[in-house]
N, C-alpha and C positions, 0 to 999 in steps of 0.2 A: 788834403784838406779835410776836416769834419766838419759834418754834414749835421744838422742844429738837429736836437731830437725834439720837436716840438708838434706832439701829439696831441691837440686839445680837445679833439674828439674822446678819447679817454676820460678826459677830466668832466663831461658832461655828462650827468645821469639822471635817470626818471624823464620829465617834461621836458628837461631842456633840450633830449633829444628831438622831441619833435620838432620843435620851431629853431627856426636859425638863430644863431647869435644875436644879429641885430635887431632883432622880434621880440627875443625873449628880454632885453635889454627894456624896450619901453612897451611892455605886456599890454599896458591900460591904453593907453593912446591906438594902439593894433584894436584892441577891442573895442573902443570910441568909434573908429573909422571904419570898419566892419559893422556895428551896430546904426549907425551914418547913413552907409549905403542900402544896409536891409531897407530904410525907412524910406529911401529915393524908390528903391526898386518897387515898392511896394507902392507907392505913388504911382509911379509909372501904371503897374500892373490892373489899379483901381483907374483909373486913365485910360487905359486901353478898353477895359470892359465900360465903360460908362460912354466913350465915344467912338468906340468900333462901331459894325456892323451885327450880323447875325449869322455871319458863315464861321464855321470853324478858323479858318486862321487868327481870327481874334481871338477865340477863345484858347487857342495853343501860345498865341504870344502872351494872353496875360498869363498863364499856365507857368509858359518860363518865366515871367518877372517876378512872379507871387513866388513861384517854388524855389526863386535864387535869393530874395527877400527872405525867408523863412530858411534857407541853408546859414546865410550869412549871419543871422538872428543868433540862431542857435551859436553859431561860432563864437560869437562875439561875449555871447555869455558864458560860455566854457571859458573864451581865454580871461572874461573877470572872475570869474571862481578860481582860477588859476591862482590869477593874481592875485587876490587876497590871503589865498591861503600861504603862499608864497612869503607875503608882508608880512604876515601873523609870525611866520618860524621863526625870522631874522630877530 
């Protein structure tokens, strides 16, 4: 029997390698939802600090909310700069 040659990891190159297929497929919407949650997290994060306490553990939890808000941010605007440049070529 032959065995199908179907390599499409070849066929993907520059960005597409990073993100998976189904990612790379609907760019903007990954980026919507990532820049979505930056805005929850960061909620959260202002939330914590404004009804925590005054011991350190508040201040570590808003620490992570703020700092995974602001990863996610940035993410999210990378992958629309992606995408546009992307739309632009086609």
């Amino acid at each position: 029997m032959n065995a199908s040659n179907d390599n499409t990891a070849a066929l993907r190159t520059g960005l597409r390698r990073v993100f998976p297929p189904w990612e790379y497929r609907h760019l903007r919407a990954w980026a919507a939802a990532r820049i979505g949650g930056s805005v929850v997290a960061a909620v959260c994060g202002v939330l914590t600090l404004s009804f925590g306490g005054s011991d350190g553990t508040t201040y570590g939890w808003a620490a992570l909310f703020l700092g995974g808000a602001a990863l996610a941010f940035a993410g999210g605007c990378w992958e629309l700069t992606i995408a546009r440049s992307a739309s632009a070529r086609t």
